[in-house]
Backbone as a chain_set.jsonl record, in Angstrom:
{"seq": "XXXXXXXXXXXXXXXXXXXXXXXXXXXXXXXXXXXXXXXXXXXXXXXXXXXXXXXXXXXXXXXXXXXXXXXXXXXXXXXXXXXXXXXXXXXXXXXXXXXXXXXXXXXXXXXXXXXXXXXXXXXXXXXXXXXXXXXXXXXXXXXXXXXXXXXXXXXXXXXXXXXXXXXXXXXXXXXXXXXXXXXXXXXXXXXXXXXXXXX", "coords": {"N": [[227.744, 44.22, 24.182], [225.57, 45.263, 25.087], [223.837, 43.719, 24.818], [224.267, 41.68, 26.402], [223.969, 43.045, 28.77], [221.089, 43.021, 29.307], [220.666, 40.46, 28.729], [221.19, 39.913, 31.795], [218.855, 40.731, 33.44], [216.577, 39.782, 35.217], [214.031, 38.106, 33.699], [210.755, 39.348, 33.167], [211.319, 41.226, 34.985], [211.874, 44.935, 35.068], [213.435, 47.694, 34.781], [212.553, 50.098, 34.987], [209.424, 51.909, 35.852], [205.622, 52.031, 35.672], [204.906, 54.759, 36.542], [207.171, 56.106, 35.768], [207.508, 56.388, 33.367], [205.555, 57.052, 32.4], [206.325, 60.444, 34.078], [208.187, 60.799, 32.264], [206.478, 61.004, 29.702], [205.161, 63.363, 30.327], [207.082, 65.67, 31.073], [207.942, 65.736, 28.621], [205.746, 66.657, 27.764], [204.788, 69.061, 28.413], [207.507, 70.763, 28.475], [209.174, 73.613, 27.805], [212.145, 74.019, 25.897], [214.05, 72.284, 25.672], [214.249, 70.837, 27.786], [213.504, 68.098, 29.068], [215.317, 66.802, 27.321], [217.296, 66.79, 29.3], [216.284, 66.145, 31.603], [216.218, 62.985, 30.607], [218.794, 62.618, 30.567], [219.754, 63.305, 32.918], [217.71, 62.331, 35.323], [217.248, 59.8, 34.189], [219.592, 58.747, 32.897], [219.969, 58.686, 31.132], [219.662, 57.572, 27.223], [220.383, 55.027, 26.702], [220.153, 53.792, 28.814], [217.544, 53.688, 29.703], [216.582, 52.133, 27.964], [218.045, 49.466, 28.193], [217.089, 49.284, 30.39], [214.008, 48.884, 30.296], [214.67, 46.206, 28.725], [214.876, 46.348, 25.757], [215.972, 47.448, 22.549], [218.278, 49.914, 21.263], [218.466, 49.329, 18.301], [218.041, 47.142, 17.806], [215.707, 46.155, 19.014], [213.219, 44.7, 20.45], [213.061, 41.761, 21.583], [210.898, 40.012, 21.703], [209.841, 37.843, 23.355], [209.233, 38.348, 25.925], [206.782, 39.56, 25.898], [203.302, 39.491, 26.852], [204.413, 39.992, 29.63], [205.607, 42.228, 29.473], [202.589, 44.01, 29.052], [201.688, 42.847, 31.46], [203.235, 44.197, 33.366], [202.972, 47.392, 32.608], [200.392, 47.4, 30.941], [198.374, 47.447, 28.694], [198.84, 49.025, 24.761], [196.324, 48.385, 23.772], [192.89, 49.736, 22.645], [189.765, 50.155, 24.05], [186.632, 48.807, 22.23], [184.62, 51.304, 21.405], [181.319, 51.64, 23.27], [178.124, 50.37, 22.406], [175.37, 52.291, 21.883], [172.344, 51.515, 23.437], [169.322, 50.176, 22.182], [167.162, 51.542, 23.651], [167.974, 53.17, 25.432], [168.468, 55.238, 23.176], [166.165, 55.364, 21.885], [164.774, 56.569, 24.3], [166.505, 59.069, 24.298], [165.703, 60.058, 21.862], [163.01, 61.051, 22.523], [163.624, 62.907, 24.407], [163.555, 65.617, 23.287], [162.064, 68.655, 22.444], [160.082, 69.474, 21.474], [158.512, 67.395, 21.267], [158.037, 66.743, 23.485], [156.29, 68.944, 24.411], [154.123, 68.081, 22.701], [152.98, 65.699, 24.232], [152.432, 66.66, 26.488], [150.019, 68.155, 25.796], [148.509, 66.206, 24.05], [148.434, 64.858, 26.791], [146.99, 66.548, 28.076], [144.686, 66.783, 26.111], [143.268, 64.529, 26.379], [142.25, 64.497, 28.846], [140.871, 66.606, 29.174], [138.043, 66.031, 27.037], [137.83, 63.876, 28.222], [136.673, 64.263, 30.301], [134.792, 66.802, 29.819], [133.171, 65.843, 27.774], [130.357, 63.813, 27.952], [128.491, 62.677, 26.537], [130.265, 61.7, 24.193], [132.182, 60.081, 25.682], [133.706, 57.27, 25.449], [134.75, 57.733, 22.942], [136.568, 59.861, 23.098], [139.034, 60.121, 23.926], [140.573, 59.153, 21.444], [141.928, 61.477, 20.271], [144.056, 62.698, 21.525], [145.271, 60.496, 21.898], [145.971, 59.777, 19.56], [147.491, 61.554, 18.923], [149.772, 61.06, 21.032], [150.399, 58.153, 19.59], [151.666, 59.206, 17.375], [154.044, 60.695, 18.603], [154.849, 58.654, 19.264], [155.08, 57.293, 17.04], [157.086, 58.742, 15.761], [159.865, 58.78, 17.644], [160.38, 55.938, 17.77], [161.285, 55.421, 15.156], [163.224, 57.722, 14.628], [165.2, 56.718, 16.916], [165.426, 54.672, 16.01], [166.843, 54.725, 13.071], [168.868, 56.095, 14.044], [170.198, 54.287, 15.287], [171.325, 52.32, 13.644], [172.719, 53.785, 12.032], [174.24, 54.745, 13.933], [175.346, 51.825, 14.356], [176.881, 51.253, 11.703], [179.011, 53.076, 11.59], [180.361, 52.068, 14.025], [181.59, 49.882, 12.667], [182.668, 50.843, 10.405], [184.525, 52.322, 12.16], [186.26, 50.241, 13.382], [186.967, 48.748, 10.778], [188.913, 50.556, 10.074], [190.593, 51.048, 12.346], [192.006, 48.095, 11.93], [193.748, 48.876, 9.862], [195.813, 50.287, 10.848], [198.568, 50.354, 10.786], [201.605, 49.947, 11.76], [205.803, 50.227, 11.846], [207.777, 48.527, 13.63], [210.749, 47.436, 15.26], [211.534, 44.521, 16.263], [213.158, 41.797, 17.144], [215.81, 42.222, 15.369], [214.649, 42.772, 13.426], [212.772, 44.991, 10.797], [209.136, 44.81, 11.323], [206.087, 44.344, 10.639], [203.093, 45.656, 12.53], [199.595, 46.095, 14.008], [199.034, 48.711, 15.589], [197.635, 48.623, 17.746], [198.938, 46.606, 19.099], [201.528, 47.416, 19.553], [203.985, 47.741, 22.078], [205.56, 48.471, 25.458], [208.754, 49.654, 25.111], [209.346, 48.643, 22.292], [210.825, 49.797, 19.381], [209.673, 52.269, 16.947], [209.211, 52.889, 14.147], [208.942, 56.199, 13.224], [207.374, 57.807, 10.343], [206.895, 60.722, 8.124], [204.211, 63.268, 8.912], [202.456, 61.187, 10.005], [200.456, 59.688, 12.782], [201.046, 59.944, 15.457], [201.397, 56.617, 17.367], [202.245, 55.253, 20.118]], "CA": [[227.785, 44.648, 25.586], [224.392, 45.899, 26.015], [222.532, 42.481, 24.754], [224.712, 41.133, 27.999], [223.268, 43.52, 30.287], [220.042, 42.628, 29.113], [220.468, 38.977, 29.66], [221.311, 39.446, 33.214], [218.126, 41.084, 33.469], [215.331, 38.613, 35.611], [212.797, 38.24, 32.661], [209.754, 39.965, 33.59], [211.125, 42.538, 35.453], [212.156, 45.69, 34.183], [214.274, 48.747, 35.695], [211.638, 51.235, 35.238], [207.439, 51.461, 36.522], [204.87, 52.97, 34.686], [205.368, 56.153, 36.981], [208.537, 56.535, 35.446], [207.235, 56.501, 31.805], [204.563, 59.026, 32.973], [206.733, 61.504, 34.365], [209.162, 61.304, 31.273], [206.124, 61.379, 28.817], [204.655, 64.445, 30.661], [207.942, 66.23, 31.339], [208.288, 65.734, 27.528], [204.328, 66.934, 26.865], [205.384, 70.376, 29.462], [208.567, 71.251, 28.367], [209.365, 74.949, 26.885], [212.522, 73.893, 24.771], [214.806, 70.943, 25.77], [214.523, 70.342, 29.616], [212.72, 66.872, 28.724], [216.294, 65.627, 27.242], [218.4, 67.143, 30.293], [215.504, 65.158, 32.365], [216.659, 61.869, 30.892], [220.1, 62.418, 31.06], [220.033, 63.637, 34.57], [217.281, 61.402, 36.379], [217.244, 58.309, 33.99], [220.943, 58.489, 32.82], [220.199, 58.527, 29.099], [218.431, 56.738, 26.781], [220.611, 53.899, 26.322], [219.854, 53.266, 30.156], [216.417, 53.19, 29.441], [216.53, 50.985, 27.233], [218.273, 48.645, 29.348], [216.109, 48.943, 31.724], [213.094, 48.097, 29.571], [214.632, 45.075, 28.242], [215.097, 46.493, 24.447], [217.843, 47.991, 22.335], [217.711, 50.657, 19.877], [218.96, 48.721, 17.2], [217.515, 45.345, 17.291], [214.52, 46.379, 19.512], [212.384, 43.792, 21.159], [213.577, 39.966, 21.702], [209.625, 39.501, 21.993], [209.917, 36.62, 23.94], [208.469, 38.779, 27.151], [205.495, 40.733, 25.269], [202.794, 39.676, 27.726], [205.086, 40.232, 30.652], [204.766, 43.716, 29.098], [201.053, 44.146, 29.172], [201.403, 42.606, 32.71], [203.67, 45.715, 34.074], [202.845, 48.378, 31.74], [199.519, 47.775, 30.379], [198.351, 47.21, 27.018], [198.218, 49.883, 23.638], [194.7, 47.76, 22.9], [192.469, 50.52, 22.956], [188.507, 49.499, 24.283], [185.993, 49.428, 21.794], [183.145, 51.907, 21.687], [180.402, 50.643, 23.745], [177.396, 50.747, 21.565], [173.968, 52.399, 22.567], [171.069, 50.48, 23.227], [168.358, 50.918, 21.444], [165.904, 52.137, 24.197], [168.167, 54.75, 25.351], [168.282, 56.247, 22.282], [164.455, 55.846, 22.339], [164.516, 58.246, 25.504], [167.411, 59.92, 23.777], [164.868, 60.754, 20.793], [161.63, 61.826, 23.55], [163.837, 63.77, 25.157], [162.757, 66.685, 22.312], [161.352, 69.86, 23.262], [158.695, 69.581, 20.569], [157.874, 66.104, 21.445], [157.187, 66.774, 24.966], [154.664, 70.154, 24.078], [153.135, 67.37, 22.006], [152.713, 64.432, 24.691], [151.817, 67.758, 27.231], [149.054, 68.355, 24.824], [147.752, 64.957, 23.988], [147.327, 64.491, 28.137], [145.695, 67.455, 28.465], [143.427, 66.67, 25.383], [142.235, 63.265, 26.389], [141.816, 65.044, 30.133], [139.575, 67.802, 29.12], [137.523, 65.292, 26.363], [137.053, 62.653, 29.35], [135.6, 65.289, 31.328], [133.642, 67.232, 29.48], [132.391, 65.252, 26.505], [130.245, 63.177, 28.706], [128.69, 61.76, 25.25], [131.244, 60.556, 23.317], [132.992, 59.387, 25.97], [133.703, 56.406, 24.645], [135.981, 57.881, 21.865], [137.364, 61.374, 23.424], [140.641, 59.701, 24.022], [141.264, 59.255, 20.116], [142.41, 62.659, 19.06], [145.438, 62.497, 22.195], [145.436, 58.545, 21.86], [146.607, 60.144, 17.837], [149.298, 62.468, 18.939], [150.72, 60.617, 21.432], [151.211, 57.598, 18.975], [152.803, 59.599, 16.4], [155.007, 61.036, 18.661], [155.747, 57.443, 19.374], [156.594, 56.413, 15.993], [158.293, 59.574, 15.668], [160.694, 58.715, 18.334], [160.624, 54.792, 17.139], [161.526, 55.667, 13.671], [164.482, 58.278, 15.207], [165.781, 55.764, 17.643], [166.292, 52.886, 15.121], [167.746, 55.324, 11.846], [170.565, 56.503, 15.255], [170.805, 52.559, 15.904], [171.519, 51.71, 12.37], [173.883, 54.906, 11.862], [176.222, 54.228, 15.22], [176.239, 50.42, 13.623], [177.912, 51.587, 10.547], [180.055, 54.25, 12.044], [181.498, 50.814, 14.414], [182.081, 49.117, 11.611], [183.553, 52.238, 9.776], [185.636, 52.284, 12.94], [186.798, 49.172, 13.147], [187.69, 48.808, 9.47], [190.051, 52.043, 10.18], [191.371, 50.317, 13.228], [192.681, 47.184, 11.48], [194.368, 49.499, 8.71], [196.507, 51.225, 11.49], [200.101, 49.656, 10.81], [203.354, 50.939, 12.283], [206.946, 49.733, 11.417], [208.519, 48.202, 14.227], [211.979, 47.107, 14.682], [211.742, 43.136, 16.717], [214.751, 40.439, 16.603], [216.629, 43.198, 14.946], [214.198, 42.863, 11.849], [211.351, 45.551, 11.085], [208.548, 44.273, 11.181], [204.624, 46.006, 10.788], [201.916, 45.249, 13.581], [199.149, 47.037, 14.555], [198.29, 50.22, 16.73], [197.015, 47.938, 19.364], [199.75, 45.585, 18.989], [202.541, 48.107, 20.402], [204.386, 47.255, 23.528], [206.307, 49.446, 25.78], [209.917, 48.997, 24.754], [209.087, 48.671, 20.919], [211.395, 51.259, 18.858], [208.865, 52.193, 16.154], [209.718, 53.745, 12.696], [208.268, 57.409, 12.78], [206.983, 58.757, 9.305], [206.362, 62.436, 8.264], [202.898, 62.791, 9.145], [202.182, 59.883, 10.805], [199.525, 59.865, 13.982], [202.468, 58.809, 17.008], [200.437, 55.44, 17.992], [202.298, 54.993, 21.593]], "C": [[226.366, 44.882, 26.112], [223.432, 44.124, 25.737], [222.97, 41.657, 26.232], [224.266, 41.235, 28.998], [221.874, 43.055, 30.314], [219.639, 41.753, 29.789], [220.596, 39.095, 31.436], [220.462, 40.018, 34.09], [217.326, 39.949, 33.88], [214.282, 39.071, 34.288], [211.326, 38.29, 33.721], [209.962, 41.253, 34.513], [211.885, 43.476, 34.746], [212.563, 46.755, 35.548], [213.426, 49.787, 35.855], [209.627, 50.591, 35.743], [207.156, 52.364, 35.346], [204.811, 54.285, 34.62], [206.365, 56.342, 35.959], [208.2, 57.0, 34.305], [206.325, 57.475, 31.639], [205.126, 59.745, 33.019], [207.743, 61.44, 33.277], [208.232, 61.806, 29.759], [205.56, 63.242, 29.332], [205.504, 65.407, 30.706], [208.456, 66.557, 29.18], [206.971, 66.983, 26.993], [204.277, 69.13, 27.359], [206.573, 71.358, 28.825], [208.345, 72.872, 27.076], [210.743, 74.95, 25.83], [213.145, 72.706, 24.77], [215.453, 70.29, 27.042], [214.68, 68.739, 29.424], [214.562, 65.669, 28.719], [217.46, 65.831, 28.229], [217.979, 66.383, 31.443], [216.369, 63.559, 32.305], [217.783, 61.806, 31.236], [220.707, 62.372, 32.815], [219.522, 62.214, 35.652], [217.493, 60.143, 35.628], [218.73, 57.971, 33.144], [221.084, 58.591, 31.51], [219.255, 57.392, 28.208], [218.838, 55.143, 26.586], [220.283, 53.346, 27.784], [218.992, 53.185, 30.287], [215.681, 51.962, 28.747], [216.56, 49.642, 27.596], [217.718, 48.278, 30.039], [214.936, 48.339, 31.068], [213.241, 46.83, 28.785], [215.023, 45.511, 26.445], [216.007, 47.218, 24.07], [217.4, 48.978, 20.842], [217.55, 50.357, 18.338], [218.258, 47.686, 16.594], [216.344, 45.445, 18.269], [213.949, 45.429, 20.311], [212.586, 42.54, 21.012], [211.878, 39.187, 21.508], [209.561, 38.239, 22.151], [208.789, 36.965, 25.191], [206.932, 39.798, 26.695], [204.212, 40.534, 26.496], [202.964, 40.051, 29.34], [205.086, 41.906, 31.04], [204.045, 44.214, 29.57], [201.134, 43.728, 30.518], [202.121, 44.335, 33.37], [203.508, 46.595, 33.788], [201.388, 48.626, 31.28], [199.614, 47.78, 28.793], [198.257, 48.35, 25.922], [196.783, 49.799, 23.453], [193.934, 49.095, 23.582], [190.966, 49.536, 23.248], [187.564, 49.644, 22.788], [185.087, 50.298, 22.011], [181.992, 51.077, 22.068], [179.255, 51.633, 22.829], [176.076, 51.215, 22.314], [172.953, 52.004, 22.568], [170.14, 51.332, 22.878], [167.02, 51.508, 22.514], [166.614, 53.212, 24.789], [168.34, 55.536, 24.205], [167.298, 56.597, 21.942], [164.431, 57.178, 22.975], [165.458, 58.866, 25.049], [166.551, 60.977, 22.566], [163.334, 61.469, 21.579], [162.112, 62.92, 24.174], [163.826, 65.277, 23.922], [162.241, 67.878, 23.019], [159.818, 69.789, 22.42], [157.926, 68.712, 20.991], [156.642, 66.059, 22.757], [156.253, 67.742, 25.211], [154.029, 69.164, 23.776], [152.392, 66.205, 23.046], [151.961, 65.601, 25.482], [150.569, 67.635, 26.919], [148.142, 67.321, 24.575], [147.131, 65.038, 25.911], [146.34, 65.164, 27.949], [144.514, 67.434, 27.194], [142.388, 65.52, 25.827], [141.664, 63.633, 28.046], [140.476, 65.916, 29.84], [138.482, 66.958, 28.138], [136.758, 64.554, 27.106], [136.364, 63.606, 30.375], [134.271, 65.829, 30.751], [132.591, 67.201, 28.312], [131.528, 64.246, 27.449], [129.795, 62.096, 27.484], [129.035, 61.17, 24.767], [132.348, 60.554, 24.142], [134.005, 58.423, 26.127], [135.147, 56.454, 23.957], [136.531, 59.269, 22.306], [138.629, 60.878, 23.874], [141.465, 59.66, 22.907], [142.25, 60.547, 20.106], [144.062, 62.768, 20.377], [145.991, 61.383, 21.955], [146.815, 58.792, 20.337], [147.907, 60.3, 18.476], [149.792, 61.583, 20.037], [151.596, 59.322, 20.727], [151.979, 57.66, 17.446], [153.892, 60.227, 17.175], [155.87, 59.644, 18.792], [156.174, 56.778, 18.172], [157.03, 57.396, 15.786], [159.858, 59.461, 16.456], [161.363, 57.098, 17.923], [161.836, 54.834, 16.193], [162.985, 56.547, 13.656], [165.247, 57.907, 15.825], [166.445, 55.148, 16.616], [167.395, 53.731, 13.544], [169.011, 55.623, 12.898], [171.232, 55.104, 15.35], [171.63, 52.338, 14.87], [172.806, 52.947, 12.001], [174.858, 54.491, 12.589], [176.637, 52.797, 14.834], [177.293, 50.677, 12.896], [178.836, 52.346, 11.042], [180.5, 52.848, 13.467], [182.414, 50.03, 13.785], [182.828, 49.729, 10.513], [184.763, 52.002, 10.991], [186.573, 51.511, 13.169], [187.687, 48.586, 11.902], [188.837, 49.442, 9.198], [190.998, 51.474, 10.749], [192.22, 49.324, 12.772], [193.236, 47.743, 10.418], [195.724, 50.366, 9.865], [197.665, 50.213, 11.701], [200.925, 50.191, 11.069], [204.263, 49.666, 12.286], [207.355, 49.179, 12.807], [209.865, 47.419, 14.682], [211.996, 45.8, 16.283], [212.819, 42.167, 16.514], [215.201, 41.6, 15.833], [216.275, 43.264, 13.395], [213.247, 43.859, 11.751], [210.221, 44.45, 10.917], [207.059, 45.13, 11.493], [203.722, 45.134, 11.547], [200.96, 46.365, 13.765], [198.84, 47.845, 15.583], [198.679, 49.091, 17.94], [197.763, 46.874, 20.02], [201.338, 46.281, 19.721], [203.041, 47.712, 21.846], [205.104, 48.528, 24.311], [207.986, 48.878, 25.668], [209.933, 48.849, 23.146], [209.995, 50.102, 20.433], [210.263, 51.16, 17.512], [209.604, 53.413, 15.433], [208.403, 55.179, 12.251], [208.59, 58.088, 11.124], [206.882, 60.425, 8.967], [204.953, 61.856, 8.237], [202.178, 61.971, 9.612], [201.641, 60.275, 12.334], [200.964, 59.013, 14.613], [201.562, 58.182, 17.732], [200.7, 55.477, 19.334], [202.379, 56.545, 22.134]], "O": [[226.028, 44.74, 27.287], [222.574, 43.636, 26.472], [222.153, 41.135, 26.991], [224.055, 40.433, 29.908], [221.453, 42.672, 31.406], [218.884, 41.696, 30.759], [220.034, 38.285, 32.173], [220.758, 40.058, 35.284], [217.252, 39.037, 33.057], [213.895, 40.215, 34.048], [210.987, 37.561, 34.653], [209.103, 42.099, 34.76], [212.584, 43.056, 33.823], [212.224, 46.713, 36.731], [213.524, 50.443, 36.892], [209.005, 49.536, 35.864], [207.805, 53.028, 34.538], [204.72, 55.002, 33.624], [205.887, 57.08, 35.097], [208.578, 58.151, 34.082], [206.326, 58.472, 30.918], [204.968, 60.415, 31.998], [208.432, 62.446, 33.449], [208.695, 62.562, 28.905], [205.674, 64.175, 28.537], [204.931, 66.441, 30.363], [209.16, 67.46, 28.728], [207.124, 67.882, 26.166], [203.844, 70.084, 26.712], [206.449, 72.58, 28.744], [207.695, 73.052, 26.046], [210.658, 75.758, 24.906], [212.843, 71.95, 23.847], [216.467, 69.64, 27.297], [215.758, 68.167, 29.585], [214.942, 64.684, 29.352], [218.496, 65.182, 28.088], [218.801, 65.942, 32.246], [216.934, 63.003, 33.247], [218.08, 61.048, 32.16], [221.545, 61.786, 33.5], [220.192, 61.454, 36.351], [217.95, 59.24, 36.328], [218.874, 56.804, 32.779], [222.132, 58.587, 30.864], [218.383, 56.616, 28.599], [218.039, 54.228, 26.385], [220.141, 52.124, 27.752], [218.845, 52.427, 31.246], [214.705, 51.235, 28.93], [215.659, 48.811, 27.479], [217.663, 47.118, 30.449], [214.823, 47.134, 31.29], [212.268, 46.326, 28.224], [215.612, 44.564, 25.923], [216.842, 47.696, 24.838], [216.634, 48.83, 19.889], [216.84, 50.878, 17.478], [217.967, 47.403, 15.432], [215.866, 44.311, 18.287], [214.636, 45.48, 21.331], [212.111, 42.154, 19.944], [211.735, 37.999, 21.221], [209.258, 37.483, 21.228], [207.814, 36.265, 25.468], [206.322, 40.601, 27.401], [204.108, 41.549, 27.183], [202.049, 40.319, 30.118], [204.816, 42.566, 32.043], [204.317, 44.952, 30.517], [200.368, 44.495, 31.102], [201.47, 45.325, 33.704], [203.859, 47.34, 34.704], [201.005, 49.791, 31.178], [200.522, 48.013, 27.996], [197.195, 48.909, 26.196], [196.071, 50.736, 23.095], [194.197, 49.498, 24.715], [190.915, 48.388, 22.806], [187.806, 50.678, 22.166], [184.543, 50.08, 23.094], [181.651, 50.062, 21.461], [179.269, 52.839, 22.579], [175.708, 50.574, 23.299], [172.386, 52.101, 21.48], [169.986, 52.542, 23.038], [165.965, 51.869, 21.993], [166.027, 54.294, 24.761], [168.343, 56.746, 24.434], [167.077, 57.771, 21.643], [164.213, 58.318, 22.564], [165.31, 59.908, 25.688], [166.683, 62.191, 22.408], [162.729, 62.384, 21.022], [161.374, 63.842, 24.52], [164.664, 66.029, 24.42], [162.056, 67.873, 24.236], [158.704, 70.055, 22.871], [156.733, 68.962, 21.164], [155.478, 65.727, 22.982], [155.415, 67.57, 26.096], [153.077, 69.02, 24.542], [151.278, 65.804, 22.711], [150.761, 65.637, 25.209], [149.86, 67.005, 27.704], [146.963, 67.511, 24.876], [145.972, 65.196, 26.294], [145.179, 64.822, 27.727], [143.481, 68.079, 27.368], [141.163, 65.516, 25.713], [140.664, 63.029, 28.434], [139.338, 65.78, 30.289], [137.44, 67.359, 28.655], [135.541, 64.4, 27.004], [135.466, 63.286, 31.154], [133.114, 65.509, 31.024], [131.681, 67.956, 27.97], [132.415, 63.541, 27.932], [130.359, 61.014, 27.315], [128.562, 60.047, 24.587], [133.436, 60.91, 23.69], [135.022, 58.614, 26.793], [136.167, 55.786, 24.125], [137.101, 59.771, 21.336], [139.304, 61.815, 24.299], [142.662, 59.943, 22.946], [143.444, 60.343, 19.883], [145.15, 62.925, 19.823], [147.208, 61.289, 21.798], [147.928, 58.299, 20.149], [148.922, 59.61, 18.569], [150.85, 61.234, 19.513], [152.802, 59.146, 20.906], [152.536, 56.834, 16.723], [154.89, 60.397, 16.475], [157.067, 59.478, 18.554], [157.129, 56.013, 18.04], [158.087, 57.019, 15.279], [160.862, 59.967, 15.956], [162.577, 56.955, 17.775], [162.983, 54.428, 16.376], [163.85, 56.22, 12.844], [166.326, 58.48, 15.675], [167.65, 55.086, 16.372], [168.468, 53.268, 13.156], [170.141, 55.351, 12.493], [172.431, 54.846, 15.457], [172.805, 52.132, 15.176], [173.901, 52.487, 11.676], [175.952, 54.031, 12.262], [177.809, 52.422, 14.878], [178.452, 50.44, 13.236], [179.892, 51.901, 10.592], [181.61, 53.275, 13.786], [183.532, 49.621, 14.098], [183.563, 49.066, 9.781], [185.847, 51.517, 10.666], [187.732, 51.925, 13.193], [188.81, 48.091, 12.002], [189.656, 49.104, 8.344], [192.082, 51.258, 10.205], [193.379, 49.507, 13.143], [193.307, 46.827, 9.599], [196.534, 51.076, 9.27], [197.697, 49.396, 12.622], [201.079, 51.246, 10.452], [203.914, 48.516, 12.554], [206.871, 50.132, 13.418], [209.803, 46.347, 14.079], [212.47, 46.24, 17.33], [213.192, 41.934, 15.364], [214.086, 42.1, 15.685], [216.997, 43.586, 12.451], [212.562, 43.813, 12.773], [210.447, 43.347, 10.42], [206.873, 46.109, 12.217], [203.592, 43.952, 11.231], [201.38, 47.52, 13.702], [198.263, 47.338, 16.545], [199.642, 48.883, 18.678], [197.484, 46.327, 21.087], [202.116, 45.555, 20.34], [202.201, 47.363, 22.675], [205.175, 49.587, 23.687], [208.327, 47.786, 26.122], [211.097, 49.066, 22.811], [209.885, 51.203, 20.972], [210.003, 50.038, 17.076], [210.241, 54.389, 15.83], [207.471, 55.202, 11.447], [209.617, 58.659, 10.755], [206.792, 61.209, 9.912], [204.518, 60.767, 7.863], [200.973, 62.211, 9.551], [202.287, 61.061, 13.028], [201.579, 57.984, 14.335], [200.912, 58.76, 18.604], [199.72, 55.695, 20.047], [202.439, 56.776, 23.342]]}, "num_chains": 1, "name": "protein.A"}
């Protein structure tokens, strides 16, 4: 009976919006003991009418025939990756120091007061700031690129994690395991004890 109603369902559209799935996850995220399931019953009729409406079935789950049709009305699980930081803001990420900047302070005002009043060794009274300012610069160099080389690995740490994140899902009325990012709306997924809830 219900794979019937299904079919007579226009493929691609669906009985519910994204609103809808909002105000039932939030009404769920709110709730003080068991409004949430007096919610569906009341405004969305129950869950098997949800279901319906999304095209899937508790049982046999997702026909995945319409999966990008999905992602078109709903939006995708795929999470973004981390955008990575370039290496010259983390430069000015590493100058921005409190020590650093006494030190560059310091250098001006050394090669200022030197060029003034060394009239002599004019010449070379820029060295001894010329110094400190380019150790603070490979200090900041040298702090930049060990951050660069750290947030690499910790992407690639992340990523590695990411493609390990499998959940059960129940498709053509078979389980079947996909990942995280691979979730649809409409998917019945096989909750674990302990298990991070992916959607």
């Amino acid at each position: 009976n219900m794979s019937s109603d299904l079919d007579r369902l226009v493929p691609g559209e669906f009985g519910l919006k994204l609103n809808d799935l909002i105000n039932i996850v939030e009404g769920y995220r709110c709730r003080r003991f068991d409004e949430e399931i007096h919610s569906l019953k009341d405004e969305y009729e129950g869950i098997e009418t949800i279901c319906e409406k999304l095209k899937t079935s508790p049982t046999n789950g997702l026909k995945g025939d319409d999966l990008l049709k999905r992602d078109d009305a709903f939006g995708s699980n795929k999470k973004e990756p981390p955008k990575r930081a370039s290496f010259c803001s983390l430069f000015l990420g590493a100058l921005d120091d409190l020590m650093l900047k006494v030190l560059i302070v310091c250098a001006i005002v050394s090669m200022t007061i030197s060029m003034i009043f060394e009239e002599d060794n004019r010449a070379i009274a820029w060295i001894e700031g010329g110094a400190i300012l380019l150790a603070v610069l490979l200090v900041s160099s040298v702090t930049a690129w060990n951050d660069y080389k750290k947030e690499e690995q910790f992407l690639k740490l992340t990523e590695f994690n990411d493609a390990k994140n499998i959940v059960t899902v129940i498709r053509y009325g078979k389980q079947v395991q996909i990942n995280f990012n691979d979730i649809k709306v409409g998917d019945v997924v096989q909750i674990k004890p302990g298990m991070n809830i992916p959607c």
